[in-house]
N, C-alpha and C positions, 0 to 999 in steps of 0.2 A: 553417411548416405547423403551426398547433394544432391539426388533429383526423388523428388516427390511426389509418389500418385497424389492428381487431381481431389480425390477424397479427403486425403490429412488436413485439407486448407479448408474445409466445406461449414467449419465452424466461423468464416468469414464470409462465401455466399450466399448463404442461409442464417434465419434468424439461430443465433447464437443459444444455447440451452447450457452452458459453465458459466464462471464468473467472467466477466470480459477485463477487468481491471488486477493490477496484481495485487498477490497476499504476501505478508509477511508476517514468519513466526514473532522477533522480537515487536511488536506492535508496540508495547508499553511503553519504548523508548523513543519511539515517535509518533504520538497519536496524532501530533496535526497534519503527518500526510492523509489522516482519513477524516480530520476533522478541522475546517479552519476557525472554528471558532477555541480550539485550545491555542491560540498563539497571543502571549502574553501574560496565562496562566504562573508563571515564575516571574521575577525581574528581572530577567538576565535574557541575552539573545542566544540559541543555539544553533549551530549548524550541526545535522545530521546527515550523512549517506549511508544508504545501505545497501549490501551487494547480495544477493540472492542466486546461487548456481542450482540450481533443482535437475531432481532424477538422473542423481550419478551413471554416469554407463548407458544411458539412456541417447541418440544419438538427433538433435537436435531438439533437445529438451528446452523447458523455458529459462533463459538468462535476466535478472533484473536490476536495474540499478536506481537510482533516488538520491539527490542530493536536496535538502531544504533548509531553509534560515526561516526562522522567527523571534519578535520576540517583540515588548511594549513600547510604544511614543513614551516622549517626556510627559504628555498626558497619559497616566496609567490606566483610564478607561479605553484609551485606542490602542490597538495591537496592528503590526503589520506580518507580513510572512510570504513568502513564496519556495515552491520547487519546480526542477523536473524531474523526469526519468525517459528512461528507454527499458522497454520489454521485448525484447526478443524469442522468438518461439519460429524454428525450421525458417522457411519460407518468408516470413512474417514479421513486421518491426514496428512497433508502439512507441511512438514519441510523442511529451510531449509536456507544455509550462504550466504553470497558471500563480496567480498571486492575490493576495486576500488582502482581509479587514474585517478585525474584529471590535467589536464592541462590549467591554465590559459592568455589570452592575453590580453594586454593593448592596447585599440582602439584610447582611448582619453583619456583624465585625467578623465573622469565622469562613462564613459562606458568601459565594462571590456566583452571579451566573453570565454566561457570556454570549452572545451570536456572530457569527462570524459568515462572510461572502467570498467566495473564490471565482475566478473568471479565468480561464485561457484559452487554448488551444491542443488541441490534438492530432496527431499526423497517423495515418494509416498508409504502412508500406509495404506491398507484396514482391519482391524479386523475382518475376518472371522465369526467371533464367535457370529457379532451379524448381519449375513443377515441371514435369511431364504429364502431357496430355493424350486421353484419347486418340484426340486426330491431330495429325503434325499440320502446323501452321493457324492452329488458333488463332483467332484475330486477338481476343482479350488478352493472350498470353506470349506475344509478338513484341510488347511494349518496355521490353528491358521492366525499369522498376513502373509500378503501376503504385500511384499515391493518392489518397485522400486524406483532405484538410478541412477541420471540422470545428467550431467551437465549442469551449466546454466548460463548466461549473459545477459548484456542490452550493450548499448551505446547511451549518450545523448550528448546535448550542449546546453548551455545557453547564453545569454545573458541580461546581469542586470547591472543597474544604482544604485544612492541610492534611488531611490523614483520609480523605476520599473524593472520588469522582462520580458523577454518572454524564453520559453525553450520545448523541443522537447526531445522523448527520445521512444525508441525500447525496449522492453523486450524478455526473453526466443530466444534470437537471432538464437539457433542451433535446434531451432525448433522440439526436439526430439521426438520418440515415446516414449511410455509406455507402460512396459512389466513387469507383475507382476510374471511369473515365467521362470524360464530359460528352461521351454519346449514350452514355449509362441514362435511359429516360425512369428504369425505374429500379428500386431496389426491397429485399423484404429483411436486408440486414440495419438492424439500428441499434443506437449507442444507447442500452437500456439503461434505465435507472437503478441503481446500486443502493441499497437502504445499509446503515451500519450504526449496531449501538456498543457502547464499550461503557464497564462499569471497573471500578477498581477501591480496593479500600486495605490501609497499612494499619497492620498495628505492631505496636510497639512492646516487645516483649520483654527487653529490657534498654538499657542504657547505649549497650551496644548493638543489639540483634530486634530484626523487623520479620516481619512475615508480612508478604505483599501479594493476593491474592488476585486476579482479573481476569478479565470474560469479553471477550469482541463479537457481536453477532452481525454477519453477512447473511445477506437474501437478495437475492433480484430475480422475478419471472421469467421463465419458467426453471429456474435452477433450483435444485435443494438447496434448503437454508443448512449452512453451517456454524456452530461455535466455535470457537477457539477458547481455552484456559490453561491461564500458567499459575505455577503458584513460584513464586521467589524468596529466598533467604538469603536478607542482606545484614552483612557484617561492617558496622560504623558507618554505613552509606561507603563501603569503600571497595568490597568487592561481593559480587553474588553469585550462587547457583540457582537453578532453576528446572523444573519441569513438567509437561502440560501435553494437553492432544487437542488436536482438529478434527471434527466428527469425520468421519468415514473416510478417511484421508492418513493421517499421521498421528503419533506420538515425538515428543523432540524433549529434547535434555539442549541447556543451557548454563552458559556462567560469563560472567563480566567484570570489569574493572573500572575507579573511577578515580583518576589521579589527580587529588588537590581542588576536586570538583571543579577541575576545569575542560580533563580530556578523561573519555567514555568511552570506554571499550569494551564488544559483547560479542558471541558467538551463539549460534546455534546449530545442531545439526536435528535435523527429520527423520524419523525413522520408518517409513513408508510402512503401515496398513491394508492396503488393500493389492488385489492380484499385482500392481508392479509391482510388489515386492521382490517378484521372480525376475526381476531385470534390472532392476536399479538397486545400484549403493545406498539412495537417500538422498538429501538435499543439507547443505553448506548453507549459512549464511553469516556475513560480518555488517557488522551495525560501529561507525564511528561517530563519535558525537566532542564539539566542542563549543562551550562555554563561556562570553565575553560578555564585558558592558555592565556588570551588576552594581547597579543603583545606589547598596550600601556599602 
C-alpha cells in the first residue's frame, strides 16, 4: 500500500501518545544504545548492529536498524561510544547519530558505578508523495520529502558487578518540538522524554551453565509503561537460548552464538499478543556483535 490516508501519520502531527523511539527484544546485548553510561563497562570495544523487521505481513510496518561502537580510553575511568540508526515506519523515516562519554568510579574492588552523556542529532522525514490527502493540492503535502532536524541527548548511570547490573537512563532530554517547515509557526508535536531502567543479574550454576535473568522498563507521557523480561541459558558463555515478553505487546523466543568471544550472534523472533495477531507473522530480529582491543 504506497499511499496513505492522512490519519496513519497523525501520530506525527499530534502530540504522540506510543513510544517515539525504537525497541528492541535483544536489549541485553546492547544496552548502551539505551544507556551511554554502560560504554566501557567490559575492556574491550564492541561494535553492535541490530536489525529489527517487525509485524510480518503487516504492509508498511516498522523496519529498524542501529549500528554502535563502544568501548574504554587508555584511561579506564573514560569511556567513549557512539551510534546511529534509521527507523522507518510507512510514510515516515527516523534518522539519526549521537556520541557519548562516560565516566567511570571505583566503589569497591567488585563494584564500579558509571555516568555517562550523549549528544546528537535527529532527522524527521515524512515522504509526501506517498499520503493521500483530503483535498488535492495540500500545501504541507506538495513538498516532496518534508524534513525536520532537531538536536538530541540522553544521560544515564550505571552501576554493575561481574555477575550483575542495575542502570537508569533519560532520553531526547531537550525535549524539542517538531516542525517540518519553516513556515510551521507552531507545533503540539515534541520529542518527549523517554525514562529507561534495566536491571540484570547472572548466576552461575555450574562451571559450564549460567542463568542470566533481566528486565528493561520504558515510560514516557502519556504512553503506558512497559516491561520487557528475558531469561537466558548460557552454555560456556558460548551459545544461548532464551525467552521472555513485553507487557501488552509480545512473547519472543531467542538463541545466539559467541565465537571465540570475539564475534556475537543472536536472533530473535516476536510472537505478537495482542489483536494484530490476526494479521501479522510476528517480528525478526538479528543482533551482530564484534569484539576487539582487549587490554589483557
Amino acid at each position: 500500500m504506497k499511499k496513505l490516508i492522512i490519519i496513519s501519520f497523525l501520530f506525527i502531527a499530534h502530540t504522540l501518545q506510543a513510544q517515539q523511539l525504537p525497541q528492541f527484544t535483544q536489549y541485553m546485548m546492547n544496552k548502551y544504545v539505551y544507556n551511554p553510561a554502560i560504554s566501557g563497562d567490559k575492556d574491550y570495544w564492541e561494535v553492535v548492529s541490530n536489525n529489527r523487521d517487525q509485524w510480518q505481513r503487516i504492509t508498511d510496518a516498522p523496519r529498524t536498524f542501529t549500528l554502535s561502537a563502544a568501548g574504554p580510553l587508555k584511561n579506564k575511568k573514560l569511556a567513549m561510544g557512539g551510534y546511529v540508526y534509521t527507523d522507518i515506519t510507512g510514510p515516515t523515516r527516523r534518522l539519526g547519530f549521537q556520541t557519548s562519554i562516560a565516566y567511570h568510579l571505583k566503589l569497591s574492588e567488585e563494584i564500579k558505578l558509571s555516568f555517562g552523556l550523549s549528544l546528537g542529532f535527529n532527522q524527521w522525514i515524512l515522504d509526501a508523495d506517498k499520503v493521500t490527502t483530503v483535498h488535492d493540492g495540500d500545501f504541507y503535502f506538495s513538498n516532496g520529502l518534508l524534513k525536520s532536524f532537531d538536536p538530541d541527548g540522553k544521560f544515564g548511570f550505571y552501576l554493575y558487578h561481574e555477575n550483575w547490573y542495575i542502570g537508569g537512563s533519560i532520553e531526547q532530554i531537550f525535549r524539542d518540538k517538531v516542525s517540518f517547515l519553516a513556515t510551521q509557526t507552531s507545533s503540539e508535536t515534541y520529542m518527549e522524554n523517554h525514562f529507561y531502567a534495566t536491571a540484570g543479574y547472572t548466576f552461575n550454576v555450574s562451571d559450564s551453565w549460567k542463568v542470566e535473568p533481566s528486565l528493561l522498563f520504558k515510560y514516557n507521557n502519556p504512553a503506558t509503561p512497559k516491561l520487557d523480561g528475558v531469561l537466558r541459558i548460557l552454555y560456556q558463555d558460548q551459545a544461548w537460548i532464551g525467552a521472555g515478553f513485553r507487557t501488552n505487546d509480545a512473547y519472543t523466543l531467542m538463541a545466539g552464538f559467541n565465537y571465540r568471544n570475539m564475534l556475537q550472534i543472536g536472533y530473535a523472533y516476536d510472537i505478537t499478543n495482542t489483536k494484530l495477531k490476526n494479521y501479522s507473522f510476528g517480528t525478526h530480529e538479528i543482533s551482530l556483535g564484534i569484539r576487539f582491543g582487549n587490554s589483557k
